[in-house]
DSSP file (Angstrom, degrees, kcal/mol; ACC not computed):
  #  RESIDUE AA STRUCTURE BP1 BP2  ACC     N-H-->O    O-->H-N    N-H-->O    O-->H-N    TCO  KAPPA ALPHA  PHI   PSI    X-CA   Y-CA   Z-CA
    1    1 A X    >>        0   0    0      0, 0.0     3,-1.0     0, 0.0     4,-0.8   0.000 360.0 360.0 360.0 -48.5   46.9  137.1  106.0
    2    2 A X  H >>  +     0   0    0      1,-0.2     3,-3.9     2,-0.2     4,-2.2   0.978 360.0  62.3 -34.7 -64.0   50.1  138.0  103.4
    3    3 A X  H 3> S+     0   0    0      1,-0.3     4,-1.7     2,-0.2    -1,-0.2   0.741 104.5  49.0 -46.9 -36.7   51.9  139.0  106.3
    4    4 A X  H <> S+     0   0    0     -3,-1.0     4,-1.9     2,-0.2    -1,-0.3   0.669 105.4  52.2 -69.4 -16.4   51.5  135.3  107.4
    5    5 A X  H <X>S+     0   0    0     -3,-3.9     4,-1.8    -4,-0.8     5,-0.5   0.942 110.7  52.5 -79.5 -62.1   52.6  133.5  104.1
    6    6 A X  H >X5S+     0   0    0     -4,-2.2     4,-3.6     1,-0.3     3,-2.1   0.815 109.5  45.6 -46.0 -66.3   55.8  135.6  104.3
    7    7 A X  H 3X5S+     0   0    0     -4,-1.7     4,-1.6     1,-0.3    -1,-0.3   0.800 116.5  47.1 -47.3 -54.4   56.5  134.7  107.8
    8    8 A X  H 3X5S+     0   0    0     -4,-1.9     4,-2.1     2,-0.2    -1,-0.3   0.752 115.6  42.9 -44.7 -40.5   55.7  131.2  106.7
    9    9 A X  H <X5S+     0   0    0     -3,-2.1     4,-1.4    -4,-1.8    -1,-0.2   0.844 110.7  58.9 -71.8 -50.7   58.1  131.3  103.3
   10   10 A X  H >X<S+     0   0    0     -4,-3.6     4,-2.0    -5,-0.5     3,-1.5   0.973 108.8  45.5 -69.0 -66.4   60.6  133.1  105.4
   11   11 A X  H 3X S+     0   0    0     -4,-1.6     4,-1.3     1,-0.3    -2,-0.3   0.673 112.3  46.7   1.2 -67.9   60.6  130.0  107.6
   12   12 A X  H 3X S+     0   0    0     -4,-2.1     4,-1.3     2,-0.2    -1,-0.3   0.752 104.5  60.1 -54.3 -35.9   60.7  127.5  105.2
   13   13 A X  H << S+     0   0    0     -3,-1.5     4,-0.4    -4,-1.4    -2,-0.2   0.746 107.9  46.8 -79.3 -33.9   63.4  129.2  103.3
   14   14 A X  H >X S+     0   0    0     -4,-2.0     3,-0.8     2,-0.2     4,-0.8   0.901 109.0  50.9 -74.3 -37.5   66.0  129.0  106.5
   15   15 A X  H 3< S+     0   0    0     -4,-1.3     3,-0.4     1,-0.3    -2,-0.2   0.855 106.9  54.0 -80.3 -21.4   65.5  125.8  107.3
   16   16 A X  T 3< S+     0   0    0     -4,-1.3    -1,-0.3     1,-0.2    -2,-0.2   0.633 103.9  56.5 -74.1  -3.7   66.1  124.7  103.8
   17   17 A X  T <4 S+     0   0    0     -3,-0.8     2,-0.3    -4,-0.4    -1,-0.2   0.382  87.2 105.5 -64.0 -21.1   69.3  126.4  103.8
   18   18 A X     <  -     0   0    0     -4,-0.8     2,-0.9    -3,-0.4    -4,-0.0  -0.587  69.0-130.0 -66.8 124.3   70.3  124.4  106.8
   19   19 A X        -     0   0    0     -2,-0.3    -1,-0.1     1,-0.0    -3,-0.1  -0.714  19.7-145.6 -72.5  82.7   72.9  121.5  106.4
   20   20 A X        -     0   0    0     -2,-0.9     2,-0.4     1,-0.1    -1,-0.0  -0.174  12.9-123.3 -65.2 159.9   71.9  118.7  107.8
   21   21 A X        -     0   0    0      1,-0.0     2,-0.8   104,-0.0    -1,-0.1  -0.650  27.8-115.8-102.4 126.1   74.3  116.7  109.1
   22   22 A X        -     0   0    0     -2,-0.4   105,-0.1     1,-0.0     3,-0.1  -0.513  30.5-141.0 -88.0 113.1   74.4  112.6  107.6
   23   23 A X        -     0   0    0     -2,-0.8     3,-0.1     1,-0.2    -1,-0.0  -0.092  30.9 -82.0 -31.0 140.6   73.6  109.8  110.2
   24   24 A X        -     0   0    0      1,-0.1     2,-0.3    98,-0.1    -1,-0.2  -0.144  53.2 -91.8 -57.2 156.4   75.3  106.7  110.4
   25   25 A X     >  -     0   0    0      1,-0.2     4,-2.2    -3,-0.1    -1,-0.1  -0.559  33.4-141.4 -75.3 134.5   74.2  104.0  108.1
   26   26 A X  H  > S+     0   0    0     -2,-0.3     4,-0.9     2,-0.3    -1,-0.2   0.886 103.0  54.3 -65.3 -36.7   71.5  102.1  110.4
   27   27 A X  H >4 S+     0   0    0      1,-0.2     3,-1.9     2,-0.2    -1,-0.2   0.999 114.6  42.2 -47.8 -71.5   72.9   98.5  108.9
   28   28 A X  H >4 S+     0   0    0      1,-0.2     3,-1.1     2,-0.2    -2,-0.3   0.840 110.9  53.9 -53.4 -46.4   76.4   99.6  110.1
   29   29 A X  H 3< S+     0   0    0     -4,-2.2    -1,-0.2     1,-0.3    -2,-0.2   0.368 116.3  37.2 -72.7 -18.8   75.1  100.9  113.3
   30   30 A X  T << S+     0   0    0     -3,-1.9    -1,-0.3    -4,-0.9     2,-0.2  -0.258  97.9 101.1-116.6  41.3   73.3   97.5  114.2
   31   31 A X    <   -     0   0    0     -3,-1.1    -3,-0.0     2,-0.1     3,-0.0  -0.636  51.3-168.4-101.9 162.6   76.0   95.3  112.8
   32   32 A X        +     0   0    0     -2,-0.2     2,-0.4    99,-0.0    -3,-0.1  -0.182  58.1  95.1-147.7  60.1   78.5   93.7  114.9
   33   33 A X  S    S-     0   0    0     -5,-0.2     2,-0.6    14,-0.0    -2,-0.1  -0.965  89.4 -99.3-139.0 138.1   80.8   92.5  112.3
   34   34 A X        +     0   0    0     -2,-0.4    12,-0.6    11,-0.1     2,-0.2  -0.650  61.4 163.1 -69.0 117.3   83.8   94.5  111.3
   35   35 A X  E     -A   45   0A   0     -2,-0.6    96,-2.6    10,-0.2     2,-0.3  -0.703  29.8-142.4-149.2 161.0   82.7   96.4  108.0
   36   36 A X  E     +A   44   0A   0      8,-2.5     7,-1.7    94,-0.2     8,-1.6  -0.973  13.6 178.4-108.8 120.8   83.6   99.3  105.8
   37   37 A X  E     -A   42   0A   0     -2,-0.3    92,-2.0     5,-0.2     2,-0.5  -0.979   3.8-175.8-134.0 139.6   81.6  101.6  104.1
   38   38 A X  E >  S-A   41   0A   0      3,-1.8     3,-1.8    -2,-0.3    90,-0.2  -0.993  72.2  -4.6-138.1 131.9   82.8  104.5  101.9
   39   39 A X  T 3  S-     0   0    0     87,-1.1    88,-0.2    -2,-0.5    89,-0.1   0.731 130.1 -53.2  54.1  24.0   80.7  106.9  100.4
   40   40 A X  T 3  S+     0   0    0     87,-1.8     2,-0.4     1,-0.2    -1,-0.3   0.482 119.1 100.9 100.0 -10.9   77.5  105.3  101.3
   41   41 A X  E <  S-A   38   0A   0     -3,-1.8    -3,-1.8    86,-0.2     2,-0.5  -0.953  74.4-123.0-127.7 126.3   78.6  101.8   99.8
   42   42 A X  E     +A   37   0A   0     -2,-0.4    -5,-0.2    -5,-0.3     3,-0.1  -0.534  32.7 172.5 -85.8 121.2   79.9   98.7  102.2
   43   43 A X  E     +     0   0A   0     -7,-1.7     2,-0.3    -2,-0.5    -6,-0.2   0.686  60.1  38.8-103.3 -39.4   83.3   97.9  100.8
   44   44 A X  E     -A   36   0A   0     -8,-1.6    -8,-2.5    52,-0.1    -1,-0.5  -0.900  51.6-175.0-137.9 138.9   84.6   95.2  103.7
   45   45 A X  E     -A   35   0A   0     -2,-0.3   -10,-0.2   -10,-0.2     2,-0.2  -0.900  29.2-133.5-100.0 110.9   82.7   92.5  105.6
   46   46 A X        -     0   0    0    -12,-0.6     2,-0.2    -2,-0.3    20,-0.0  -0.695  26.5-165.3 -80.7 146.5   84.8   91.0  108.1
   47   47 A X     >  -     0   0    0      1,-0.2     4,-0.7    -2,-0.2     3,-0.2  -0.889  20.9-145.6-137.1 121.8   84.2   87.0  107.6
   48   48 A X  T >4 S+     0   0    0      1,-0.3     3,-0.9    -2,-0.2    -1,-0.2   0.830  94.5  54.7 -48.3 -50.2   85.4   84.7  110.4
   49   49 A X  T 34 S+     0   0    0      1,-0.3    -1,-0.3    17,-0.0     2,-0.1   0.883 125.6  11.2 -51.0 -57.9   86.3   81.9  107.6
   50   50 A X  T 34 S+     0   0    0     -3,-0.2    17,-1.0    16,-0.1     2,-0.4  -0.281 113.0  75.4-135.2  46.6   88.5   83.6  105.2
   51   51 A X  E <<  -B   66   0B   0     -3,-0.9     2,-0.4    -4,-0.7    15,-0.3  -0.972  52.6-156.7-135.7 159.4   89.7   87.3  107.0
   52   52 A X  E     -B   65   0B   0     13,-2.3    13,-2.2    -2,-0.4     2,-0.4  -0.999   9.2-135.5-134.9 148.6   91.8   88.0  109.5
   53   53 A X  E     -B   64   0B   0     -2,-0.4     2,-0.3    11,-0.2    11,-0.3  -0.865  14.4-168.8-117.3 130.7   92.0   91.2  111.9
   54   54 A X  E     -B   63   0B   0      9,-8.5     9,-2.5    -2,-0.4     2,-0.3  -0.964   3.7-176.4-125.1 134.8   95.1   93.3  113.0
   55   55 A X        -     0   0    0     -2,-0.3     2,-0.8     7,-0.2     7,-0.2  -0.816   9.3-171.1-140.3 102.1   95.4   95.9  115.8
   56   56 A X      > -     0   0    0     -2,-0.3     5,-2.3     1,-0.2     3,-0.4  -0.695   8.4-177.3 -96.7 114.5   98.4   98.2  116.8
   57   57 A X  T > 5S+     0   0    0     -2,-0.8     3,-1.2     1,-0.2    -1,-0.2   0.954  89.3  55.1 -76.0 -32.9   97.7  100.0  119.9
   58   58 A X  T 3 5S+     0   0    0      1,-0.2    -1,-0.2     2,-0.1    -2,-0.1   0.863 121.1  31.9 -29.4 -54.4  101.4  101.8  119.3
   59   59 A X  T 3 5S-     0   0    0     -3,-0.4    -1,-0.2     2,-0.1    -2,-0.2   0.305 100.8-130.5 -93.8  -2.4  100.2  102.9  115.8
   60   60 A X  T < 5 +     0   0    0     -3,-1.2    17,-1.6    -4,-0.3     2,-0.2   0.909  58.2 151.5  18.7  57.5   96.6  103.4  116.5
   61   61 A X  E   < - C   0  76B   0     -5,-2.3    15,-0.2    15,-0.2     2,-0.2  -0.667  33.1-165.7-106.6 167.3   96.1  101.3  113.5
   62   62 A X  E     - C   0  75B   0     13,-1.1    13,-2.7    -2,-0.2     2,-0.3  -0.918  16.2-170.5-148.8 132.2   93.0   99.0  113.0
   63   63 A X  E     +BC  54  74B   0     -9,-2.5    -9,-8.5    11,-0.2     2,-0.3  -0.981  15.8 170.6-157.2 148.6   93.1   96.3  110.1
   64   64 A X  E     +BC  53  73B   0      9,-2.0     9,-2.5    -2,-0.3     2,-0.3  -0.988  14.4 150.1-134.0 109.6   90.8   93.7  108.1
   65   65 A X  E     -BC  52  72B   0    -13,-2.2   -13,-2.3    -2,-0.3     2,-0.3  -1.000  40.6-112.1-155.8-177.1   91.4   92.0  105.5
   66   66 A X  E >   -B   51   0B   0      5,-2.3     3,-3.1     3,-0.3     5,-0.3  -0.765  52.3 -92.4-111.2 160.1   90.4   88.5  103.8
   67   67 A X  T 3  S+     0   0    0    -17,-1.0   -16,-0.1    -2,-0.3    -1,-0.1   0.421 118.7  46.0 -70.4 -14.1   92.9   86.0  103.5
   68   68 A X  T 3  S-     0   0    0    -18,-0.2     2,-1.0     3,-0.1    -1,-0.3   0.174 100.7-118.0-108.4  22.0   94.2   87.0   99.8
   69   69 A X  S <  S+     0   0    0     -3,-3.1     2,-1.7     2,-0.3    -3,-0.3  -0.406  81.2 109.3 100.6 -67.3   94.5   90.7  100.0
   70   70 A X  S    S+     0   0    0     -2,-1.0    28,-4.1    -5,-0.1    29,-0.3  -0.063  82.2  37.4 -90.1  31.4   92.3   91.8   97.6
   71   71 A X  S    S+     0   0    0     -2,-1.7    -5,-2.3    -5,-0.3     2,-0.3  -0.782  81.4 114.1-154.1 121.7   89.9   93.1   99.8
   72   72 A X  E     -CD  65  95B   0     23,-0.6    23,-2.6    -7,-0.2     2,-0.3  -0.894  36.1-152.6-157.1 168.0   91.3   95.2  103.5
   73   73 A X  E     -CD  64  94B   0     -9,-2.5    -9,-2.0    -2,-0.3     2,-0.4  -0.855   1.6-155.1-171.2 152.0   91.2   98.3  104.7
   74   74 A X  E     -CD  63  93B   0     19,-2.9    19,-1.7    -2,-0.3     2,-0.5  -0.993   5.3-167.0-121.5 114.8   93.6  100.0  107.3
   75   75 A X  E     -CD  62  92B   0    -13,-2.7   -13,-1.1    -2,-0.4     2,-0.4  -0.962   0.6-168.7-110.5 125.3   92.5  102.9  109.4
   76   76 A X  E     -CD  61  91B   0     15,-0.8    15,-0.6    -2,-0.5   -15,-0.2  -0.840  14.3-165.0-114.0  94.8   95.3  104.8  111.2
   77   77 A X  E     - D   0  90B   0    -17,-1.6    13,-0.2    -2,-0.4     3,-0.2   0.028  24.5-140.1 -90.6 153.8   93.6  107.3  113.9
   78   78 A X  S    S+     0   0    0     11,-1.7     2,-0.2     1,-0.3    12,-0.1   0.681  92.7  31.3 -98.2 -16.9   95.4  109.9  115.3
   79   79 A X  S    S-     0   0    0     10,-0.4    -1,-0.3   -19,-0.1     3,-0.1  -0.829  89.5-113.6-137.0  99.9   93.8  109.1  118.7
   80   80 A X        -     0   0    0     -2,-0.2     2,-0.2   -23,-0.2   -19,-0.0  -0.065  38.9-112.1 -56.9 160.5   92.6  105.8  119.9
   81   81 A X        +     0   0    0      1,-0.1    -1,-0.1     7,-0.1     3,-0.1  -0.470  48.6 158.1 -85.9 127.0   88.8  105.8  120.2
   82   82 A X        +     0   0    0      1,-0.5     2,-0.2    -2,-0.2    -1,-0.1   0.278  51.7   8.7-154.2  39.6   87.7  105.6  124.0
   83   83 A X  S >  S-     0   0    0     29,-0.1     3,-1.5     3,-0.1    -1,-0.5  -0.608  86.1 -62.0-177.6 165.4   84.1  106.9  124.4
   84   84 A X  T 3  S+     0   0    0     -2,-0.2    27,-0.1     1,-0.2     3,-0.1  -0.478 106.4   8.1 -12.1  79.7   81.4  107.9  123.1
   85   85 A X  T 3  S+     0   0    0     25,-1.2    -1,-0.2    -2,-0.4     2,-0.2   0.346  79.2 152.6  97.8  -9.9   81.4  110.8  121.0
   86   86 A X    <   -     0   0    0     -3,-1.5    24,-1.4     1,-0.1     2,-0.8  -0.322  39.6-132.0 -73.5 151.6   84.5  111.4  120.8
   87   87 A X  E     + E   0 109B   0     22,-0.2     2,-0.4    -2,-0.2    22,-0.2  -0.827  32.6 165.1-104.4 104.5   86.0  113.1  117.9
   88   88 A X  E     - E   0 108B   0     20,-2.3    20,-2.7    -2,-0.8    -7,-0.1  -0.947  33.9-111.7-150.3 177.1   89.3  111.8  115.7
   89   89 A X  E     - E   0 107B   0     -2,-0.4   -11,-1.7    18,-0.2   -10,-0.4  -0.281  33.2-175.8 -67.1 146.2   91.4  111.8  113.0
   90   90 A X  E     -DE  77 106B   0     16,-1.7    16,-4.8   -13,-0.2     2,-0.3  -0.992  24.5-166.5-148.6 150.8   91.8  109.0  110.4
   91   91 A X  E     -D   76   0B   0    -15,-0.6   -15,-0.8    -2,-0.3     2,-0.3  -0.513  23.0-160.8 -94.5 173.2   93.7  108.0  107.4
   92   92 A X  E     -DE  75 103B   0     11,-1.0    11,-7.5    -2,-0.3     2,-0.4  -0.860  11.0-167.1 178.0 123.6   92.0  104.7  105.5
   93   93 A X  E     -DE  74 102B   0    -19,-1.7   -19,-2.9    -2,-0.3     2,-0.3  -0.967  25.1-177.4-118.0 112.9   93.9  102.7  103.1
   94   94 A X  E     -DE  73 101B   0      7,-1.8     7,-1.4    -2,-0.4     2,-0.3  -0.860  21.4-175.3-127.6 149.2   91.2  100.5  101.3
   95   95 A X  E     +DE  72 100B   0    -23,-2.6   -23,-0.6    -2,-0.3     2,-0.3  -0.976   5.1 173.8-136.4 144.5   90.7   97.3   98.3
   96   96 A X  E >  S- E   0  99B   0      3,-0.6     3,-1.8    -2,-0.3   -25,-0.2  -0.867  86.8  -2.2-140.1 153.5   87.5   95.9   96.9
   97   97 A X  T 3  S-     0   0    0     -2,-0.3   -26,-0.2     1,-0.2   -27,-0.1   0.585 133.2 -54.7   7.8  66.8   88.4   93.8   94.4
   98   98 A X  T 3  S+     0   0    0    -28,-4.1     2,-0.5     1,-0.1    -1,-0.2   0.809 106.7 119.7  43.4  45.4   92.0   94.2   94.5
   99   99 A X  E <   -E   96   0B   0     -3,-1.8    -3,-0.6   -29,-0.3    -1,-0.1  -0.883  46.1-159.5-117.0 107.2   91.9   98.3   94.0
  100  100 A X  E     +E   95   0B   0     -2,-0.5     2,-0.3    -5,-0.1    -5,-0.2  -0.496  17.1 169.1 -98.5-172.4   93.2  100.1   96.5
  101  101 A X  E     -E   94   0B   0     -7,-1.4    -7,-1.8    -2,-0.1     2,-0.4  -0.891  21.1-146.2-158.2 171.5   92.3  103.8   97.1
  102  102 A X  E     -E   93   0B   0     -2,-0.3     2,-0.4    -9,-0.2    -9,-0.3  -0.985   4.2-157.0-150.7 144.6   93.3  105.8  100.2
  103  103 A X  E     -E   92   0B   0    -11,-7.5   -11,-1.0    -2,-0.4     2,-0.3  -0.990  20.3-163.3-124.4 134.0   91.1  108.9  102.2
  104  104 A X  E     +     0   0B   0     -2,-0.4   -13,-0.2   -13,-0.2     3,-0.1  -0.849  66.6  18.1-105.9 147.7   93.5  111.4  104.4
  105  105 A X  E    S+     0   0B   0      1,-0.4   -14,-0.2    -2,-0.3    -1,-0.2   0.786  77.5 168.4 106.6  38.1   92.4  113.8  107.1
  106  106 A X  E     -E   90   0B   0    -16,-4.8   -16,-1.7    -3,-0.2    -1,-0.4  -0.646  26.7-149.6 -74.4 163.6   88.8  111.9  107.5
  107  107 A X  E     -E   89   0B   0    -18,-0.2     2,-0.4    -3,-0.1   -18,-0.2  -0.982  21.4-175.4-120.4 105.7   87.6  113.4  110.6
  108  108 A X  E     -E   88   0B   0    -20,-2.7   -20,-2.3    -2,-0.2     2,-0.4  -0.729  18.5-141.7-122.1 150.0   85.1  110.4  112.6
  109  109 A X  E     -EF  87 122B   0     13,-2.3    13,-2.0    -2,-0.4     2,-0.5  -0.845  33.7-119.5-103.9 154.9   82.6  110.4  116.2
  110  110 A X  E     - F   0 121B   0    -24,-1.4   -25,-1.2    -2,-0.4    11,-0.3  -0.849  38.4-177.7 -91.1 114.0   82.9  107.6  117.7
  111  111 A X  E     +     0   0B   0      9,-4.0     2,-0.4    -2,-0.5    10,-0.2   0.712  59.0  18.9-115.8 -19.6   79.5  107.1  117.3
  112  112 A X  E     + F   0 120B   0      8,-1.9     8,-1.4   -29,-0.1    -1,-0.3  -0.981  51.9 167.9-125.5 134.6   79.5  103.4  119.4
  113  113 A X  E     + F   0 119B   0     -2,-0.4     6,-0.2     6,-0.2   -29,-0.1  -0.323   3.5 177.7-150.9 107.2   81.4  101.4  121.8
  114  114 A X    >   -     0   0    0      4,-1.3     3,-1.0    -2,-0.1    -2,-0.0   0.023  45.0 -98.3-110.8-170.0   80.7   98.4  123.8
  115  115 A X  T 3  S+     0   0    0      1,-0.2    -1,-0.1     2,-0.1    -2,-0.0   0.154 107.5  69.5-108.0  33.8   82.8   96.3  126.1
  116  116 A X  T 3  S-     0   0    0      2,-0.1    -1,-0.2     0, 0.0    -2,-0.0   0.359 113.6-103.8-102.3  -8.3   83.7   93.5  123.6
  117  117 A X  S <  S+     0   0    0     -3,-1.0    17,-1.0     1,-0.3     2,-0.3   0.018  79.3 123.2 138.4 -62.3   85.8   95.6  121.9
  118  118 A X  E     - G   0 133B   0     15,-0.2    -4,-1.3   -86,-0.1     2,-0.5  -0.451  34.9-172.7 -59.6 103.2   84.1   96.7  118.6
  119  119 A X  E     -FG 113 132B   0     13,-1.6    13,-4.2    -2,-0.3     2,-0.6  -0.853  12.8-141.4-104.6 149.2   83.6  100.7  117.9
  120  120 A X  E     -FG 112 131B   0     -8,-1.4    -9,-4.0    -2,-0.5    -8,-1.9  -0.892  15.7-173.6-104.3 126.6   81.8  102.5  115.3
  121  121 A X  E     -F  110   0B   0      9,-2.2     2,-0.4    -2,-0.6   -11,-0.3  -0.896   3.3-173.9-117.8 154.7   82.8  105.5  113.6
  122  122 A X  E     -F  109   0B   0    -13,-2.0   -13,-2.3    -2,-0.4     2,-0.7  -0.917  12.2-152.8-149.8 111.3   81.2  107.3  111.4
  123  123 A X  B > > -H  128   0C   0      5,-2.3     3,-1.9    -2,-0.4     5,-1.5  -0.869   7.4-164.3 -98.3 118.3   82.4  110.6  109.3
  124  124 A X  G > 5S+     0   0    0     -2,-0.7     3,-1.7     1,-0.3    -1,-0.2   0.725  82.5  55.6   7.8 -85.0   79.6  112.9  108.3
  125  125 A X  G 3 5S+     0   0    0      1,-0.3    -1,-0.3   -18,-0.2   -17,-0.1   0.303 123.0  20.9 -87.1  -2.9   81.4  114.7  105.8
  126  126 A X  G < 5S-     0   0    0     -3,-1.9   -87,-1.1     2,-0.1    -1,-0.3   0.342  99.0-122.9-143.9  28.5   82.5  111.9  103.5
  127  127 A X  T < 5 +     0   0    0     -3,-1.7   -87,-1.8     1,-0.2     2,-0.6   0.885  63.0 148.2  18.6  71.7   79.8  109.1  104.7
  128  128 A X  B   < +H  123   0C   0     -5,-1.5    -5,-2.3   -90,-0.2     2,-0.4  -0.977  22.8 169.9-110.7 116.3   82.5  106.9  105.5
  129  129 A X        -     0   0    0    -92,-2.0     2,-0.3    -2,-0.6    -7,-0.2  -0.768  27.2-152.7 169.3-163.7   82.9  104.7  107.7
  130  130 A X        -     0   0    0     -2,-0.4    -9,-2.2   -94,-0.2     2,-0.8  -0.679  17.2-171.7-121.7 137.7   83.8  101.9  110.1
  131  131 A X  E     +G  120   0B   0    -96,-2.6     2,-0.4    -2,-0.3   -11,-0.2  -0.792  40.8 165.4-105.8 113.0   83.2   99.1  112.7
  132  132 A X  E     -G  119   0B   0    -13,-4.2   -13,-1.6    -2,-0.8     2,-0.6  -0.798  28.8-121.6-120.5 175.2   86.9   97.7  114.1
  133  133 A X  E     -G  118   0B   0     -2,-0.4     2,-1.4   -15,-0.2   -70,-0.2  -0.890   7.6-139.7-106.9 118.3   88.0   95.9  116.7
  134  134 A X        -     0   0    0    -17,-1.0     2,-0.2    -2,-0.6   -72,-0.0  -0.692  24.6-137.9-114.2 116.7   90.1   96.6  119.2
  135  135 A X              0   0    0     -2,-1.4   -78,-0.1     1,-0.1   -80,-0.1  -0.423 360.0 360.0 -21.8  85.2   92.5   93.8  120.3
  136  136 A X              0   0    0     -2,-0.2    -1,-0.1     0, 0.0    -2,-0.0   0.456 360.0 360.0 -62.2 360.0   93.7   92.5  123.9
């Protein structure tokens, strides 16, 4: 019977060692509004009245922001997003209430993408992330 606790303890003790890995926020993940979230906390709401949306396929930039600045964000990708799963690089240039901050070297999965336009990305490692639109 010992001989079974250990095995059991031993068990327990690896899989709590394990790093899970953080899922996208389920709000962000059924949304279909262009949003920001950093660090677990939505920072931008795209709102048709008072934002406007900018997209450089040249730059692989994606930008949101509401009609007086003080709240945007700019994601500059190292690779545009084109399926499912895919892995790239981003920079993010951010305001909430006319602060900006900036995150370098995020790494994001493409974790959505449908055929209006809109992907979701999501990085793991800094719970960041974003629904943009890309622009015809």
């Amino acid at each position: 019977m010992r001989k079974y606790l250990y095995i059991v303890a031993l068990v327990l003790l690896c899989t709590g060692c394990h790093k899970k890995k953080v899922e996208m926020d389920l709000d962000m993940y059924n949304s279909n509004q262009v949003s920001l979230m950093v660090k677990g906390k939505k920072v931008f709401t795209f709102d048709d009245a008072t934002c406007q949306l900018g997209y450089n396929r040249t730059l692989k930039q994606f930008r949101a922001g509401n009609d007086d600045m003080t709240s945007y964000f700019v994601l500059t990708c190292t690779d545009l997003p084109r399926q499912e799963g895919q892995e790239i690089r981003g920079n993010l240039v951010w305001a909430s209430g006319g602060t900006g901050k900036t995150s370098n070297g995020l790494v994001f999965k493409v974790e959505k993408y449908d055929d209006t336009g809109l992907v979701w990305l999501w990085c793991s490692a800094d719970k960041t992330g974003a629904v943009v639109k890309i622009l015809n």
